[in-house]
PyMOL Python script that loads the backbone (N, CA, C, O; Angstrom):
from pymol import cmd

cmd.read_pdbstr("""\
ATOM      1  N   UNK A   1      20.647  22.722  28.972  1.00  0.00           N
ATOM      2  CA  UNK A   1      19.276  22.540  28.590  1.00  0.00           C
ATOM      3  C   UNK A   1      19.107  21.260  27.774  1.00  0.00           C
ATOM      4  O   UNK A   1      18.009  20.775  27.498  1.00  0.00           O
ATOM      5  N   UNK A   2      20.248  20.772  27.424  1.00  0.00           N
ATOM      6  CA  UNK A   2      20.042  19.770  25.746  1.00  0.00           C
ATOM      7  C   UNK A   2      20.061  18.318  27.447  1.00  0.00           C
ATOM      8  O   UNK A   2      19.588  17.184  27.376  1.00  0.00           O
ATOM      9  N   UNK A   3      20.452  18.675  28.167  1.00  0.00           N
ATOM     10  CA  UNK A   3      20.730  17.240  29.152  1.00  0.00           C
ATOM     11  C   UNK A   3      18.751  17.450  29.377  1.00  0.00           C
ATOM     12  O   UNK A   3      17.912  16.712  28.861  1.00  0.00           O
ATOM     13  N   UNK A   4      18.438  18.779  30.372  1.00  0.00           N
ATOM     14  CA  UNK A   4      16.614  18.449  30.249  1.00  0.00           C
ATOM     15  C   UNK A   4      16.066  18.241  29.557  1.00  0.00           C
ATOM     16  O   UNK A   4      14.910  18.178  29.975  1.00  0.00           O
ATOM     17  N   UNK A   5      16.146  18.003  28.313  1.00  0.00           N
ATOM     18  CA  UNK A   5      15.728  17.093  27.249  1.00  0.00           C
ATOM     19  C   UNK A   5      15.831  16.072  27.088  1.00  0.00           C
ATOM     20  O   UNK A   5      14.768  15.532  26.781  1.00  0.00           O
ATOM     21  N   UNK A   6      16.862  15.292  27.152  1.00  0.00           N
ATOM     22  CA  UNK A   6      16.958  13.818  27.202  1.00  0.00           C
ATOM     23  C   UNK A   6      16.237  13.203  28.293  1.00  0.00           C
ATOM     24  O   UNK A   6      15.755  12.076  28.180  1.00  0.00           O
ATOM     25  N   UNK A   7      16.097  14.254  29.888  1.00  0.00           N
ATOM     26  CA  UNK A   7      15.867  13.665  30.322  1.00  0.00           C
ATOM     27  C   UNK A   7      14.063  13.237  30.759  1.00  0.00           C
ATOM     28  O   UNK A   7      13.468  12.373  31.403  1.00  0.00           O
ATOM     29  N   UNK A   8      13.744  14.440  29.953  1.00  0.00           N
ATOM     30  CA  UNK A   8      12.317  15.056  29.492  1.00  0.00           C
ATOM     31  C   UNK A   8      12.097  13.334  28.420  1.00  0.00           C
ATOM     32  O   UNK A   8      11.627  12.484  29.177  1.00  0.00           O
ATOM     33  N   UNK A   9      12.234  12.992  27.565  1.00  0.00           N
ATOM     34  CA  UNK A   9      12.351  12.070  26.617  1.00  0.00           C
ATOM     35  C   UNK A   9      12.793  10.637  26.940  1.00  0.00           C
ATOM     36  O   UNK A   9      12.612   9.625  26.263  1.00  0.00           O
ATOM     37  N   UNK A  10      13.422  10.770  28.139  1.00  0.00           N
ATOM     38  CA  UNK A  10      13.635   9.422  28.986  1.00  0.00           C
ATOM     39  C   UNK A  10      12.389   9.401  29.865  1.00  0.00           C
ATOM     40  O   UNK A  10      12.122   8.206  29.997  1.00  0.00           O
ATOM     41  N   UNK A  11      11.935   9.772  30.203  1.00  0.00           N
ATOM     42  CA  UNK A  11      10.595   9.882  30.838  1.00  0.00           C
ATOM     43  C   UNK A  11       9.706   9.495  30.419  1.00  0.00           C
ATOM     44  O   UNK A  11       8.972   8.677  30.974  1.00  0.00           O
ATOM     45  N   UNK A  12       9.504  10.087  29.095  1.00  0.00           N
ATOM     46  CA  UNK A  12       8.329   9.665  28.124  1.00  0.00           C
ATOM     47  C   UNK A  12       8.712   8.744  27.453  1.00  0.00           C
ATOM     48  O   UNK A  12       8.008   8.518  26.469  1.00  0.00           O
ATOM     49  N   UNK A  13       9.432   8.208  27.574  1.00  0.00           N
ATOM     50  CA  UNK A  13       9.947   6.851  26.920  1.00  0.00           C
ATOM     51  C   UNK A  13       9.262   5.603  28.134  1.00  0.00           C
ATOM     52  O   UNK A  13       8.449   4.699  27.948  1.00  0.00           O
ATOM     53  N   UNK A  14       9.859   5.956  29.149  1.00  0.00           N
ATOM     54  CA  UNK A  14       9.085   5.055  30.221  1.00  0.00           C
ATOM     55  C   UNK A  14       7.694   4.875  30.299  1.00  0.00           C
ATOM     56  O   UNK A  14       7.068   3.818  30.222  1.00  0.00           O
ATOM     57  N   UNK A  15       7.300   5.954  30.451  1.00  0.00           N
ATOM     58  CA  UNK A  15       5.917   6.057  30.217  1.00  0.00           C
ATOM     59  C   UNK A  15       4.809   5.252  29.377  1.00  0.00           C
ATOM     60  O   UNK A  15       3.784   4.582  29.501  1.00  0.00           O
ATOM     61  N   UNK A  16       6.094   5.992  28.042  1.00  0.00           N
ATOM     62  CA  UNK A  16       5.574   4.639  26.707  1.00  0.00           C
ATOM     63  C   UNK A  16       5.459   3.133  26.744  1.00  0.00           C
ATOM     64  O   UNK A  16       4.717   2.416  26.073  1.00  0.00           O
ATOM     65  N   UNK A  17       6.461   2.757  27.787  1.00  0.00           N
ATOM     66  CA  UNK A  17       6.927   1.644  28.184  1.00  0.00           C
ATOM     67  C   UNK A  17       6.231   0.935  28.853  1.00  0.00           C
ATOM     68  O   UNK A  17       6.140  -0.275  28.649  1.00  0.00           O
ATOM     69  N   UNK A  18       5.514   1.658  29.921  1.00  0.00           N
ATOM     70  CA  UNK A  18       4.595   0.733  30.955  1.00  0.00           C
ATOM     71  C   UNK A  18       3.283   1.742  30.228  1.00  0.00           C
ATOM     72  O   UNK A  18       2.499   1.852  31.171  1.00  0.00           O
ATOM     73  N   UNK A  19       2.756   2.415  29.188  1.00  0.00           N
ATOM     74  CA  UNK A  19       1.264   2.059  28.892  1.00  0.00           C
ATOM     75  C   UNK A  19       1.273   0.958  28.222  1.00  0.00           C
ATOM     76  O   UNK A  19       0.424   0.067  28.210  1.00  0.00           O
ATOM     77  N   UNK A  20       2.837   1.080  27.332  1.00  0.00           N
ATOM     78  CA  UNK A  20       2.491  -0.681  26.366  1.00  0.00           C
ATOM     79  C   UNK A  20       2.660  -1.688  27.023  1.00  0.00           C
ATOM     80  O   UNK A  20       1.978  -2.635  26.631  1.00  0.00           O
ATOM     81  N   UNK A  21       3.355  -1.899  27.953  1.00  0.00           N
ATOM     82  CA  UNK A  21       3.226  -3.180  28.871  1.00  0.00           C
ATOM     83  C   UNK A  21       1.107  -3.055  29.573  1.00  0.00           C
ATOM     84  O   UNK A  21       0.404  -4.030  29.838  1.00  0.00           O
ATOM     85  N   UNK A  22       0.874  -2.221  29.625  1.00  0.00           N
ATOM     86  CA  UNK A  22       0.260  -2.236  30.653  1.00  0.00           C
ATOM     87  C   UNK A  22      -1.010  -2.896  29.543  1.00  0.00           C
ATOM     88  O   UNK A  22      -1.711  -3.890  29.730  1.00  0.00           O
ATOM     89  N   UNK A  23      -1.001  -2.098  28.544  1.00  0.00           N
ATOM     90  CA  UNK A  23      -2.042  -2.806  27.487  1.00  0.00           C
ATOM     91  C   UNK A  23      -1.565  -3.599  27.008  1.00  0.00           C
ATOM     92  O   UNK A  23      -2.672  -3.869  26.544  1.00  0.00           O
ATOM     93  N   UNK A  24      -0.863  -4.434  26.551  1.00  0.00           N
ATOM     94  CA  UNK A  24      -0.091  -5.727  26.187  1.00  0.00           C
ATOM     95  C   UNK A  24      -1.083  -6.853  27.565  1.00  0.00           C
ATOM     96  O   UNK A  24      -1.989  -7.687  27.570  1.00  0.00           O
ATOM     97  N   UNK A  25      -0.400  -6.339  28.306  1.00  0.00           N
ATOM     98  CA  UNK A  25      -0.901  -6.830  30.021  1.00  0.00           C
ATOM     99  C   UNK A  25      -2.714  -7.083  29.846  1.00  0.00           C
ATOM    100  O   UNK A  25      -3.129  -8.222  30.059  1.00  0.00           O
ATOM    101  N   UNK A  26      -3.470  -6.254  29.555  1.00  0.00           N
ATOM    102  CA  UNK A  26      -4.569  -6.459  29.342  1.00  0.00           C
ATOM    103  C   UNK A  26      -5.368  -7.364  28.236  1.00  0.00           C
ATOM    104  O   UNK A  26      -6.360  -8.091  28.301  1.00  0.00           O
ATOM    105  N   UNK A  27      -4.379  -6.939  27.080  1.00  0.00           N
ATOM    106  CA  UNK A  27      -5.143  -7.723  25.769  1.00  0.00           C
ATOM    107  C   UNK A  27      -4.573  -9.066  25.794  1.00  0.00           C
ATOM    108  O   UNK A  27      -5.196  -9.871  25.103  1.00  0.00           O
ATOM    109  N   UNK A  28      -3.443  -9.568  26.475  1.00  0.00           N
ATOM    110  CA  UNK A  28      -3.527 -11.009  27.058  1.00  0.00           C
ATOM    111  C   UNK A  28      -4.563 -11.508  27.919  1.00  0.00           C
ATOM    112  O   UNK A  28      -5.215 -12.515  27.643  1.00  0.00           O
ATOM    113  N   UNK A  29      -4.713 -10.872  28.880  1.00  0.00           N
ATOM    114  CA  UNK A  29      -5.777 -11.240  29.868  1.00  0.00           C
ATOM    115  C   UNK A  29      -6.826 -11.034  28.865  1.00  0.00           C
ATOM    116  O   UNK A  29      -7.147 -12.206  28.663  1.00  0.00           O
ATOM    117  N   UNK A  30      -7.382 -10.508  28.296  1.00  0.00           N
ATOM    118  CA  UNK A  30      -9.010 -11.107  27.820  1.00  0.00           C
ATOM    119  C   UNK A  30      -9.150 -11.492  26.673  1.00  0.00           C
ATOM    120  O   UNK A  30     -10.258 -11.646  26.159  1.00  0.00           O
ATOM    121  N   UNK A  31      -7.558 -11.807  25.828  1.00  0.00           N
ATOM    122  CA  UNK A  31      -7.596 -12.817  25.215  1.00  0.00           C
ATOM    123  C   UNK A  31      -7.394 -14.220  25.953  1.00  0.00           C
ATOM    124  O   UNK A  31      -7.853 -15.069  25.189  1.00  0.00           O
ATOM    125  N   UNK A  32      -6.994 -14.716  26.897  1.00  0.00           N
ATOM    126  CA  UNK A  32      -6.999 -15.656  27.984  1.00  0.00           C
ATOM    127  C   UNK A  32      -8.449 -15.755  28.233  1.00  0.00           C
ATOM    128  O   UNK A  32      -8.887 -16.896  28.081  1.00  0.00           O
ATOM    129  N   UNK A  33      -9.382 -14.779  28.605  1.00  0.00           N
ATOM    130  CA  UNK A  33     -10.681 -14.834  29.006  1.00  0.00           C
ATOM    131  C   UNK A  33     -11.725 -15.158  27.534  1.00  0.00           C
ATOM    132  O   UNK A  33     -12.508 -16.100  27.417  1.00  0.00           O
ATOM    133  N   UNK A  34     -11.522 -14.369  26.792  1.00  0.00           N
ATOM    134  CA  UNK A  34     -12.179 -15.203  25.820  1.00  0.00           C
ATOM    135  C   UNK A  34     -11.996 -16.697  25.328  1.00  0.00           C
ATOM    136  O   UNK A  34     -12.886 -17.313  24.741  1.00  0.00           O
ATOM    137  N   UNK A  35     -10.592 -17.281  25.666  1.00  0.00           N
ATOM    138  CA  UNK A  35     -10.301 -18.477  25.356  1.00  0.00           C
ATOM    139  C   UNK A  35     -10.825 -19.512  26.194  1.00  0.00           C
ATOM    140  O   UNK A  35     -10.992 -20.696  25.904  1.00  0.00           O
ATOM    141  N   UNK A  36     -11.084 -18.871  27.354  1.00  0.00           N
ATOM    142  CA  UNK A  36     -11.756 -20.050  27.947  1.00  0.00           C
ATOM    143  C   UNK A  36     -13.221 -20.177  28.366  1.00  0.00           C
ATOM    144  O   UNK A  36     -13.903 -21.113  28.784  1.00  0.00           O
ATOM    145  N   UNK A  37     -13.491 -18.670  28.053  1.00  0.00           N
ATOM    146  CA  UNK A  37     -14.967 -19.275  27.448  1.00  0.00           C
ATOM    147  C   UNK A  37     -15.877 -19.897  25.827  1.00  0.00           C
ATOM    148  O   UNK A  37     -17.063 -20.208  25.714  1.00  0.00           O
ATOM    149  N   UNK A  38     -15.088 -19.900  25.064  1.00  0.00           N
ATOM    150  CA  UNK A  38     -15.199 -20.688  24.255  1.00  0.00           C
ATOM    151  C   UNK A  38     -14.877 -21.585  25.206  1.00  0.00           C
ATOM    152  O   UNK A  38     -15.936 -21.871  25.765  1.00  0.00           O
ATOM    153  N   UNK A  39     -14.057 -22.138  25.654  1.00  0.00           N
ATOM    154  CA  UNK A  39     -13.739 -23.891  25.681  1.00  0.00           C
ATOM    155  C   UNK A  39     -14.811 -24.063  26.593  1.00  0.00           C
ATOM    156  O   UNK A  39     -15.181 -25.237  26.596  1.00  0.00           O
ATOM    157  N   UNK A  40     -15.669 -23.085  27.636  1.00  0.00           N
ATOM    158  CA  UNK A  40     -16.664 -23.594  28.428  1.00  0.00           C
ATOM    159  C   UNK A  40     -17.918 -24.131  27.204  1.00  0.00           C
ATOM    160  O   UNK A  40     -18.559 -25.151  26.951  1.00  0.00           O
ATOM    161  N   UNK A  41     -17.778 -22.803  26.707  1.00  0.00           N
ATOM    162  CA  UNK A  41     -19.224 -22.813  25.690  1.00  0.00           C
ATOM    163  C   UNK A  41     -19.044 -24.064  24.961  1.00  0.00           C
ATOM    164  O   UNK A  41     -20.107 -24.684  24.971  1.00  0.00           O
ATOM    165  N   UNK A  42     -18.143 -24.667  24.348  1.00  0.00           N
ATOM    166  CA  UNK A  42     -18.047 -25.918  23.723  1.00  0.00           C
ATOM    167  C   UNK A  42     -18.353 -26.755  24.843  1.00  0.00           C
ATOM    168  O   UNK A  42     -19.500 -27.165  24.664  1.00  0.00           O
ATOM    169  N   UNK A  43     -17.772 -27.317  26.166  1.00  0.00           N
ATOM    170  CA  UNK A  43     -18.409 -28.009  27.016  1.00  0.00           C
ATOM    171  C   UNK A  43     -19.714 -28.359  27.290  1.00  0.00           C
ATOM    172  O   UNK A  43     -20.285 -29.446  27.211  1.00  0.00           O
ATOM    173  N   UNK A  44     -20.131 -27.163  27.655  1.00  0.00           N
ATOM    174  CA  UNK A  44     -21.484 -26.809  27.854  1.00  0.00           C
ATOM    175  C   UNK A  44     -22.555 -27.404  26.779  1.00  0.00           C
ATOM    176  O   UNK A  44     -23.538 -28.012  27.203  1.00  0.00           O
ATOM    177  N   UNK A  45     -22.339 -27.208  25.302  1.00  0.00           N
ATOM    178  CA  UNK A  45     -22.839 -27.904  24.198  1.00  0.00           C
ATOM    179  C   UNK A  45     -22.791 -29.348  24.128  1.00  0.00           C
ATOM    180  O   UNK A  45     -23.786 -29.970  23.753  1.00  0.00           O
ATOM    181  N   UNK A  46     -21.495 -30.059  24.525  1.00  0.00           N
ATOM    182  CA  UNK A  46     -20.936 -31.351  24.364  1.00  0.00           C
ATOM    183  C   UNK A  46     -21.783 -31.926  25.851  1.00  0.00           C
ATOM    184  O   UNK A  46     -22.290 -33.048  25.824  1.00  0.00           O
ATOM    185  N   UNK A  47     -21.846 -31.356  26.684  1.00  0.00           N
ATOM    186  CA  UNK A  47     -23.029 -31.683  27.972  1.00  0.00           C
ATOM    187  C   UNK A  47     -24.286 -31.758  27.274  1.00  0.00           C
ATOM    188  O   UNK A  47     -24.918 -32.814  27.237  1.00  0.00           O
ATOM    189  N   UNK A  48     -24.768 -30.486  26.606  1.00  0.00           N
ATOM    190  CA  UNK A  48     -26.119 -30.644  26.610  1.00  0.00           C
ATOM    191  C   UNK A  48     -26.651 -31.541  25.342  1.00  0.00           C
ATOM    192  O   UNK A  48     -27.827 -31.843  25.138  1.00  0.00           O
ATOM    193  N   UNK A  49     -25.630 -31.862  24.616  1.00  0.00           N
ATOM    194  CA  UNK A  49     -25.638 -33.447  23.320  1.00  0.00           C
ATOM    195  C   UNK A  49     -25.953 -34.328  24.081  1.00  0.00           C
ATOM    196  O   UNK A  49     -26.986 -34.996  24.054  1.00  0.00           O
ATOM    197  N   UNK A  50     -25.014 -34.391  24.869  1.00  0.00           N
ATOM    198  CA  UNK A  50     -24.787 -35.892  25.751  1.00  0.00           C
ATOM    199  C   UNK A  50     -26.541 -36.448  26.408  1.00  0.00           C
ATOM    200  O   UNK A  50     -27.200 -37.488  26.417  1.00  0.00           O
ATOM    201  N   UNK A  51     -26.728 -34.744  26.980  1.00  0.00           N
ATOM    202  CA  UNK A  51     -27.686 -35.372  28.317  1.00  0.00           C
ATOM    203  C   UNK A  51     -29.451 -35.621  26.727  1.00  0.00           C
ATOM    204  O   UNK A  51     -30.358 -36.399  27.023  1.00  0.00           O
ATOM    205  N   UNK A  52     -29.508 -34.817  25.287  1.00  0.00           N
ATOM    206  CA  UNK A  52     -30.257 -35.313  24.572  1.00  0.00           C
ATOM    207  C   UNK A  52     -29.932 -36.866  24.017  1.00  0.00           C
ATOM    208  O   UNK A  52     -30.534 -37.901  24.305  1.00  0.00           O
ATOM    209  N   UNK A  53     -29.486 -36.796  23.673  1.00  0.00           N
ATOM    210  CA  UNK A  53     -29.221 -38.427  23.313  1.00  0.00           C
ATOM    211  C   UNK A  53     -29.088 -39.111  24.298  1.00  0.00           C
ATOM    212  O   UNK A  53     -29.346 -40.247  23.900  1.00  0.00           O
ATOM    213  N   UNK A  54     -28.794 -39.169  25.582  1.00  0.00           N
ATOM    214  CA  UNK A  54     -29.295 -39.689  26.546  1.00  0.00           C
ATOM    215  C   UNK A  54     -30.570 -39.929  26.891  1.00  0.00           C
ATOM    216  O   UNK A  54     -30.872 -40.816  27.689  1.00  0.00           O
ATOM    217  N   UNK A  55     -31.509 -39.073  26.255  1.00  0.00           N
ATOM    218  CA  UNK A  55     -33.021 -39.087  27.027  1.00  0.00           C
ATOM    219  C   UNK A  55     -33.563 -39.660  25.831  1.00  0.00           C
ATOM    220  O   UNK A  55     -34.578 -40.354  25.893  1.00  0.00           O
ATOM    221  N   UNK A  56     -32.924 -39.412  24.652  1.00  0.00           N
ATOM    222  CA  UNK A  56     -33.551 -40.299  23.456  1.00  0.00           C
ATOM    223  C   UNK A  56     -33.470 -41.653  23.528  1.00  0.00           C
ATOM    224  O   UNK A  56     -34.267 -42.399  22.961  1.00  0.00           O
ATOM    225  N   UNK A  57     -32.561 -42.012  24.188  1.00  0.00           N
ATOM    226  CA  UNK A  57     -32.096 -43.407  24.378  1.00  0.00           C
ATOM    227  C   UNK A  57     -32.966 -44.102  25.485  1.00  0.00           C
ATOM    228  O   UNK A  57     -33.394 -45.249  25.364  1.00  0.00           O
ATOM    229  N   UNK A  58     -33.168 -43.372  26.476  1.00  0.00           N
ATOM    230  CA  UNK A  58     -34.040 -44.345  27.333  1.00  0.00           C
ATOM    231  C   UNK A  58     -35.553 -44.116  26.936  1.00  0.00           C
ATOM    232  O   UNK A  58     -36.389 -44.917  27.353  1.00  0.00           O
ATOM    233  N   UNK A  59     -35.848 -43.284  26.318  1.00  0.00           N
ATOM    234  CA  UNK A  59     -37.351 -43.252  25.321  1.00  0.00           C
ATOM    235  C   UNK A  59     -37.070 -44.086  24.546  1.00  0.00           C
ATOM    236  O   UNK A  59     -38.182 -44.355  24.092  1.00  0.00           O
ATOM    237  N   UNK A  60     -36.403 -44.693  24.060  1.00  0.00           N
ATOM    238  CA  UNK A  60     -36.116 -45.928  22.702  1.00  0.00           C
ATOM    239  C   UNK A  60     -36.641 -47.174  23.511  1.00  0.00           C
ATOM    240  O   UNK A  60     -37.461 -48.017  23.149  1.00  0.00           O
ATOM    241  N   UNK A  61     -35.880 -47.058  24.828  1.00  0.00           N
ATOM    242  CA  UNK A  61     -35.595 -48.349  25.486  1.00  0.00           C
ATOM    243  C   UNK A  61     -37.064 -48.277  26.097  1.00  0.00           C
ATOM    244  O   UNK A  61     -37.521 -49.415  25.998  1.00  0.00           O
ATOM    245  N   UNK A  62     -37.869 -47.551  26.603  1.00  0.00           N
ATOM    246  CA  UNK A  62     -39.064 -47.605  26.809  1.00  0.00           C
ATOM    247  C   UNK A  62     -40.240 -48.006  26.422  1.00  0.00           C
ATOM    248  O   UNK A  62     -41.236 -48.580  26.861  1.00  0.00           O
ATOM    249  N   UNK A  63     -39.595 -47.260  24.918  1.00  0.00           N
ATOM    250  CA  UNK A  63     -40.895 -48.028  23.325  1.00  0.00           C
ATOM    251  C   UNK A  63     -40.761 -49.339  23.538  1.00  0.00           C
ATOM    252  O   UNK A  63     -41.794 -49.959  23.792  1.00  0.00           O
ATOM    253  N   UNK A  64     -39.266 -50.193  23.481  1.00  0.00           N
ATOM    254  CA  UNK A  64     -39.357 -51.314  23.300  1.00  0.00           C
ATOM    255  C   UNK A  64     -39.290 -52.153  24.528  1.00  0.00           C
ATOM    256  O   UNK A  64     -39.073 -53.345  24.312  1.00  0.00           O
ATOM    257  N   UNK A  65     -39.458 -51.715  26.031  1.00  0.00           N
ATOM    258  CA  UNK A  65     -39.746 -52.188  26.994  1.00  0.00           C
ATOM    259  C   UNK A  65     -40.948 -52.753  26.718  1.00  0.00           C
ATOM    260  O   UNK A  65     -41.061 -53.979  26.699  1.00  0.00           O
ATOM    261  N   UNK A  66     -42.278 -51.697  26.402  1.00  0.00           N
ATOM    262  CA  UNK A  66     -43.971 -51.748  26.493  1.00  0.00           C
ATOM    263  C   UNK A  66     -43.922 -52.565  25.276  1.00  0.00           C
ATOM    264  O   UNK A  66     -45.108 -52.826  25.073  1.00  0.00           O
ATOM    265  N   UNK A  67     -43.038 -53.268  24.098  1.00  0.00           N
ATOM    266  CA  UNK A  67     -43.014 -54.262  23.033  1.00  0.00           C
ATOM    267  C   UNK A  67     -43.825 -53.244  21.635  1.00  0.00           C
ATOM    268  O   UNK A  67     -44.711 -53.646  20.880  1.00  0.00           O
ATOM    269  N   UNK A  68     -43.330 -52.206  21.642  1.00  0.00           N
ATOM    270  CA  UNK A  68     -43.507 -51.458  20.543  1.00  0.00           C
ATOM    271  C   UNK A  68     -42.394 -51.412  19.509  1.00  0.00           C
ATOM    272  O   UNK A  68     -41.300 -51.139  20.003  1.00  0.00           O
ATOM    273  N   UNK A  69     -42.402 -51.614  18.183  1.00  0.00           N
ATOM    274  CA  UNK A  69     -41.259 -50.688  17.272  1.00  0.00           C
ATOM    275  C   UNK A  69     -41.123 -49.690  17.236  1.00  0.00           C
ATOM    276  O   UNK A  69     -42.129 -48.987  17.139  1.00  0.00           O
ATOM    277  N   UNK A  70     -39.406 -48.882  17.312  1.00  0.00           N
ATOM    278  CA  UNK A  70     -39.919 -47.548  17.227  1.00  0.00           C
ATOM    279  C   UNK A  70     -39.466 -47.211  16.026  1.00  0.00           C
ATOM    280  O   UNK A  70     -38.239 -47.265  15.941  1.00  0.00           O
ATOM    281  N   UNK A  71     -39.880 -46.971  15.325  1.00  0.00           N
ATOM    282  CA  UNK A  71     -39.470 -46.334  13.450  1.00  0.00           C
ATOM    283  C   UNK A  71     -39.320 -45.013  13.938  1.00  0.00           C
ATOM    284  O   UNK A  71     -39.547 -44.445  15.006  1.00  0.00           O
ATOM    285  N   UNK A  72     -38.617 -44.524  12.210  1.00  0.00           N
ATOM    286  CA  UNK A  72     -37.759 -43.430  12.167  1.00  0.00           C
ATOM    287  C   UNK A  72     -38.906 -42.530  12.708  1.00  0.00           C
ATOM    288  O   UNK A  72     -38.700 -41.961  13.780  1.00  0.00           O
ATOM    289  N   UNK A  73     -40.256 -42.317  11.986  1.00  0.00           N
ATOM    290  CA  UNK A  73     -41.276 -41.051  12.087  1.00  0.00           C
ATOM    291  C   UNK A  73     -41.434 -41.149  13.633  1.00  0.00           C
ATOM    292  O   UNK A  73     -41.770 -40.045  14.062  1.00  0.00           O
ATOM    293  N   UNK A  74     -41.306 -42.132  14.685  1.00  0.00           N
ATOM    294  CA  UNK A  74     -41.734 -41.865  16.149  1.00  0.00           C
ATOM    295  C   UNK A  74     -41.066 -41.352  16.453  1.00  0.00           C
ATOM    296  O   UNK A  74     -41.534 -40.353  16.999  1.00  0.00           O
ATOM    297  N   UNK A  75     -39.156 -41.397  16.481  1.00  0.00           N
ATOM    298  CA  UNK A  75     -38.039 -40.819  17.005  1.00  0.00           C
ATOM    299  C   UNK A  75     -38.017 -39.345  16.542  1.00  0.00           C
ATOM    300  O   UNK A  75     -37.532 -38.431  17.208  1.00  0.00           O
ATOM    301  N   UNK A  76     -38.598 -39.212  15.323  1.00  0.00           N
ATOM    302  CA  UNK A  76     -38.541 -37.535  14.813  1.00  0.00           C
ATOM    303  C   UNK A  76     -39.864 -37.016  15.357  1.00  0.00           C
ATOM    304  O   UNK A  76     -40.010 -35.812  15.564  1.00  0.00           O
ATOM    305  N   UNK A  77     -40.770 -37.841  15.577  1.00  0.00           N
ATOM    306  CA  UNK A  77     -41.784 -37.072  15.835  1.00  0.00           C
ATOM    307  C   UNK A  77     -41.640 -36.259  17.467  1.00  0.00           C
ATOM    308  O   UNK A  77     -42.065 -35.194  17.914  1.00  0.00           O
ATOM    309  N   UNK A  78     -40.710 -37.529  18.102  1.00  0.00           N
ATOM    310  CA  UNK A  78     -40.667 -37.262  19.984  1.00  0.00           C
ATOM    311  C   UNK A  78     -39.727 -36.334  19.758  1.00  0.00           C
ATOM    312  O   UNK A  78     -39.958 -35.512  20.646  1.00  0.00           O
ATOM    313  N   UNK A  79     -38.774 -35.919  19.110  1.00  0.00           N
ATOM    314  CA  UNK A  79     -37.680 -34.775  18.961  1.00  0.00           C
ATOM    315  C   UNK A  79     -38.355 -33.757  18.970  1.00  0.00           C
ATOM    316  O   UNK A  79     -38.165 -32.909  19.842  1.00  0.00           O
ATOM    317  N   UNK A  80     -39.294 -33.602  18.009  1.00  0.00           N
ATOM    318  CA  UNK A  80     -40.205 -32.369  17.756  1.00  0.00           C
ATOM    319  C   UNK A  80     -40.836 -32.017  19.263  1.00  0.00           C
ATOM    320  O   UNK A  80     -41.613 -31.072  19.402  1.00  0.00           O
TER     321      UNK A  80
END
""", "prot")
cmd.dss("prot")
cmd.show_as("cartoon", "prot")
cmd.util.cbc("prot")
cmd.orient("prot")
C-alpha cells in the first residue's frame, strides 16, 4: 500500500507540475502582450505628436506665406 502512495503523490506532483508550467506559460504570454501594447500605445502617441506639430508647422508657414506675423497669442489661439 505505502508503494500506492508514492505513486498516488507522483501523480500529483505532475499535475502540480504542468498547472505551474501551464500558468507560468500564460502569465508570460500576457505579460509579452501587455508589453507590446504599451510600446504600440507609445507609438501611436509619438505618431499623433508628430502629425500635430506637423500641421502647426505648415499653418506657421501659411501665416507667413499671406506676409503675416505669427505671435505667440495666434499659435495658442489656433491650438485651441
Amino acid at each position: 500500500m505505502a508503494k500506492k502512495r508514492k505513486s498516488d503523490a507522483t501523480r500529483l506532483d505532475e499535475v502540480d507540475r504542468t498547472m505551474y508550467s501551464t500558468f507560468c506559460s500564460a502569465a508570460n504570454s500576457l505579460s509579452q502582450l501587455y508589453s507590446q501594447a504599451m510600446h504600440h500605445q507609445r507609438l501611436s502617441f509619438q505618431a499623433g505628436e508628430r502629425h500635430a506639430l506637423e500641421k502647426l508647422y505648415n499653418w506657421t508657414l501659411r501665416q507667413q506665406e499671406g506676409g503675416a506675423r505669427v505671435a505667440t497669442w495666434d499659435v495658442l489661439a489656433y491650438i485651441q
